[in-house]
C-alpha positions as CSV (number, residue, x, y, z in Angstrom):
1,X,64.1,58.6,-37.0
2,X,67.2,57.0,-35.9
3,X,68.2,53.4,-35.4
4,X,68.0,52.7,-31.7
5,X,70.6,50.5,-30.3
6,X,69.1,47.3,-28.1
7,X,71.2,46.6,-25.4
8,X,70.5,43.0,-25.5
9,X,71.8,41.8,-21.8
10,X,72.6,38.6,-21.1
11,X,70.2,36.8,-18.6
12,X,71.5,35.2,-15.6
13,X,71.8,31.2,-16.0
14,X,72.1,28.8,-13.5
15,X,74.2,25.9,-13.1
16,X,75.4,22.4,-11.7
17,X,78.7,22.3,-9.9
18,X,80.4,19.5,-7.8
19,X,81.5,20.3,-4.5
20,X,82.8,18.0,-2.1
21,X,81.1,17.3,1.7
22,X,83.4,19.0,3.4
23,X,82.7,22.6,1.8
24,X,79.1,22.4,1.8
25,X,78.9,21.8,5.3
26,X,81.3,25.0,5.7
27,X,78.9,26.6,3.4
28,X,75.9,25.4,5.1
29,X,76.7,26.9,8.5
30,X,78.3,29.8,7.3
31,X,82.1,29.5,7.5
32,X,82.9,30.0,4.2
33,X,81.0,32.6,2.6
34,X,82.5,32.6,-0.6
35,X,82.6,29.4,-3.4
36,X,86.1,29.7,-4.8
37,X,86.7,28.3,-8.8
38,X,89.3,28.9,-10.8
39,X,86.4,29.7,-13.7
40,X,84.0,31.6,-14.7
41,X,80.8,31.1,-17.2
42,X,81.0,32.7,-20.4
43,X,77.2,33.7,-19.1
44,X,76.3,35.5,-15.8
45,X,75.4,33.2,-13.4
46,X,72.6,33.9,-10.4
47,X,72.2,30.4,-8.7
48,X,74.3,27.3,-8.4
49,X,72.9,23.7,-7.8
50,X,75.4,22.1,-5.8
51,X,76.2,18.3,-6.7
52,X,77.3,16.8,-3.1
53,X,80.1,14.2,-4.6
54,X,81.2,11.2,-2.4
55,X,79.9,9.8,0.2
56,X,77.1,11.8,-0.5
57,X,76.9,11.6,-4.1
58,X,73.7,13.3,-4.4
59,X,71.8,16.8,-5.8
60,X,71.3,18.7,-2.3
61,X,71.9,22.6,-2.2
62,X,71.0,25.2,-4.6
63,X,73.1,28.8,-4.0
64,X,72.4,32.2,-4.8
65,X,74.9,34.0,-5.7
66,X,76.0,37.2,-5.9
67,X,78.6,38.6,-9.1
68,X,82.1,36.8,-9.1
69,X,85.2,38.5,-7.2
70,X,87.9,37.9,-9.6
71,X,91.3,37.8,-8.3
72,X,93.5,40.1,-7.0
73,X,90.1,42.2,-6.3
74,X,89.9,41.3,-2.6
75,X,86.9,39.8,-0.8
76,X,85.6,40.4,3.0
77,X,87.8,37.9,5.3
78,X,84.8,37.0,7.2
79,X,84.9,33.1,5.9
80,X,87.4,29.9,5.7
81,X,89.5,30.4,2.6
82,X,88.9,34.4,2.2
83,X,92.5,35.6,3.5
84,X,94.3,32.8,0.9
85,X,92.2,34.0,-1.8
86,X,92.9,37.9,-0.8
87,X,97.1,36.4,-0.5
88,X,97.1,34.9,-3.9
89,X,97.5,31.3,-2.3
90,X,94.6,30.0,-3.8
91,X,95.1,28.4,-7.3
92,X,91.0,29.5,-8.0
93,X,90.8,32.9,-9.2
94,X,86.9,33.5,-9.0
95,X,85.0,34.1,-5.8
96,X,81.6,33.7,-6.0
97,X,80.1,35.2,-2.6
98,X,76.8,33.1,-1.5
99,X,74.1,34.8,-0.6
100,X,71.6,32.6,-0.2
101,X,71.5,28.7,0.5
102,X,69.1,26.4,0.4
103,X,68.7,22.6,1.0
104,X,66.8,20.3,-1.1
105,X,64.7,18.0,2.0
106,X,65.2,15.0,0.5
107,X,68.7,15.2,-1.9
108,X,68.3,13.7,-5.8
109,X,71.0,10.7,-5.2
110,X,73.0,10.4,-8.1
111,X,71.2,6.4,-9.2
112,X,68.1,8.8,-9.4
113,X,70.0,11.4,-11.3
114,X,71.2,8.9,-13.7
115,X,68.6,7.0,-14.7
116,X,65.9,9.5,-14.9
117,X,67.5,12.1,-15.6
118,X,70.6,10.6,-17.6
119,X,72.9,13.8,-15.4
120,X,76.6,13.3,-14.6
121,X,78.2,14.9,-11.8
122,X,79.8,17.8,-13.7
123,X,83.9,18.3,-13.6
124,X,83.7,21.8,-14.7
125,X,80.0,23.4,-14.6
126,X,76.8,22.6,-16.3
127,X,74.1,24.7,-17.7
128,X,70.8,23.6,-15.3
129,X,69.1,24.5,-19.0
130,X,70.7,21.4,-20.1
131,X,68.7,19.3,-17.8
132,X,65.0,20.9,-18.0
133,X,63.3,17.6,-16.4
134,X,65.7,17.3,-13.6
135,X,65.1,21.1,-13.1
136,X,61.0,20.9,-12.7
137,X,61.6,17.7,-10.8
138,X,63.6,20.1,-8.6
139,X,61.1,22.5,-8.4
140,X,58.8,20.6,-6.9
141,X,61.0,18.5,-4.1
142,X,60.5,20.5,-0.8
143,X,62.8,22.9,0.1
144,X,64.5,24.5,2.7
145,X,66.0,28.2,3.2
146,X,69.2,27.9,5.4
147,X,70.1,31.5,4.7
């Protein structure tokens, strides 16, 4: 009997990113339909928890997200920022297309985040695994599907 291989695949994580108002409302009614970095995980990634940053400054949206485009590949031009990524002309070289947005009711502000949960707004990404209180606290708020 031979050794059989085990394909050990990585699981999807999830993780905190900032994003400023501006694109979440774009993101929030549609506009953009892509969430443009200029990284990518070392891990697969299937949801993002969006970090709102000022005036906001709260925990708000949580994305799906579908496999990252990564540039030149080019993307549907159905959404704000898809043509610059397609021309080159954007300095992020990972689209991540959303396909699924939800809202949090009632956003985490970032006093809450801090004290309870001792989270910083993230300047790259964050593995949500790194903050397993502030997740189940998550997971009980109320939430809503916008998409």
């Amino acid at each position: 009997m031979t050794d059989q291989m085990n394909l050990d695949f990585m699981e999807p994580k999830e993780v905190f990113l900032s994003i400023k108002p501006e694109f979440v409302e774009l993101l929030a009614t549609r506009k953009k339909t892509y969430e443009f970095r200029r990284y990518k995980p070392n891990e697969p990634v299937k949801r993002i928890w969006l970090y709102v940053t000022r005036p906001e400054c709260m925990l708000k949206y949580i994305a799906e997200v579908g496999e990252p485009v990564e540039y030149p590949t080019q993307i549907p031009e159905d959404g704000i920022g898809n043509s610059d990524f397609n021309s080159g002309l954007k300095v992020s070289k990972f689209a991540y297309p959303i396909l699924h947005l939800d809202e949090l009711i009632e956003g985490v502000p970032l006093d809450t985040l801090r004290k309870q949960f001792h989270f910083n707004p993230p300047q790259g990404y964050i593995y949500t695994d790194t903050f397993p209180d502030l997740v189940e606290f998550v997971n009980g708020c109320e939430i809503r599907r916008l998409y």
